[in-house]
C-alpha positions in Angstrom: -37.5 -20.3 5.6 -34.2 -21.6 5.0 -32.7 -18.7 4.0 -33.5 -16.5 7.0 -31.1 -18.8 8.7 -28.2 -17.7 6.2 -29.4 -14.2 6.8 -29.0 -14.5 10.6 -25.2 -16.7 10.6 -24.4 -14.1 8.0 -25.3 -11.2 10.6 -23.7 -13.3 13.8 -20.3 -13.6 11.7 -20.5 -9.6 11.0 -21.6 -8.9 14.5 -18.1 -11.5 15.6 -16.1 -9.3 13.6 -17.2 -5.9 14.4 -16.6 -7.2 18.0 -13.0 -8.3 17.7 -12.4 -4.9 15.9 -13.6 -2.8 19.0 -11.7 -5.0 21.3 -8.4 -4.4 18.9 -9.7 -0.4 19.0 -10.1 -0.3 22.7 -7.2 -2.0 23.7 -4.9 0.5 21.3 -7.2 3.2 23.3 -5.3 1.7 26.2 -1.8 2.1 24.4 -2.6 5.9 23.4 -0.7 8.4 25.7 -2.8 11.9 26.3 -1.4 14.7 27.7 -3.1 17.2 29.7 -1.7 20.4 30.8 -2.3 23.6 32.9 -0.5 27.0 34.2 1.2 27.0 30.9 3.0 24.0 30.9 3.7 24.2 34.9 1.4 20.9 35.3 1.2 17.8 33.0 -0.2 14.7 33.6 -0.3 12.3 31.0 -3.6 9.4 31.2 -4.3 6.1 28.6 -7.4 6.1 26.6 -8.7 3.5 29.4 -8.4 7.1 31.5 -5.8 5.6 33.9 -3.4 8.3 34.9 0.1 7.1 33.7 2.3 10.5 34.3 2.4 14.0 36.8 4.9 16.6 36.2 5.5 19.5 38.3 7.8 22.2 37.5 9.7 23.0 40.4 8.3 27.1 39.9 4.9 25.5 40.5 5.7 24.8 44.0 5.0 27.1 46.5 5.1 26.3 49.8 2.7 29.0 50.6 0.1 28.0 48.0 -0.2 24.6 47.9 -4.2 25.3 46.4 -2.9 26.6 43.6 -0.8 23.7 43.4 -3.4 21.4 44.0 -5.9 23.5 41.6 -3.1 23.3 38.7 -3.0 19.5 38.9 -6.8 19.3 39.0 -7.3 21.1 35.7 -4.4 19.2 34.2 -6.1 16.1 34.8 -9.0 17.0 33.9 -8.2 18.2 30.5 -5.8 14.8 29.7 -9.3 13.0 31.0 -11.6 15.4 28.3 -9.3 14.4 26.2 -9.0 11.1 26.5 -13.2 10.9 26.0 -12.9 12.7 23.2 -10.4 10.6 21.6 -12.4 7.4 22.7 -15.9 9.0 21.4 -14.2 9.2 18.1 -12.4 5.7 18.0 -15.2 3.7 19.5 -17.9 6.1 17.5 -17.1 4.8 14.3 -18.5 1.5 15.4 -21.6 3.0 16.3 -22.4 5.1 13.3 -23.7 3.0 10.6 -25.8 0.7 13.5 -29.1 2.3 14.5 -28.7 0.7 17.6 -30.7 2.6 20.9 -27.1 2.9 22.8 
């Protein structure tokens, strides 16, 4: 019986580890800058890997006083692409710890 114990501290001190590693992945996720972009450059906005929006640019040619919507729609799809982006990068980062678990996630 005794050795089940060793099995078990054995599997705590691996599940400790792999626990400080995804807090040292997620926090660099924090540190990573994405850029998303649209209208060719016109918009960027620039998010974390936590997904917090850090950065907008607007060319000056992207402002039109009569079409603020497409304005408005420019910023929208530049966000949205520095946010798909920014999943993708943390699926990948934080997936690695999930791949050799068969865990139900």
């Amino acid at each position: 019986m005794r050795g089940g114990m060793g099995n078990m501290q054995n599997m705590m001190k691996q599940v400790q580890k792999m626990q400080k590693k995804m807090a040292e992945a997620q926090e660099q996720l924090g540190q990573e800058k994405i850029e998303g972009t649209a209208g060719g450059g016109m918009v960027t906005v620039v998010v974390t890997g936590h997904k917090e929006v850090v950065d907008v640019q607007i060319k000056p040619e992207a402002v039109d006083p009569d079409d603020v919507e497409m304005l408005q729609d420019l910023v929208l799809a530049a966000v949205n692409d520095a946010l798909k982006k920014a999943d993708e990068l943390s699926n990948n980062t934080m997936g690695q710890f999930t791949k050799g678990l068969n865990m139900p996630f």
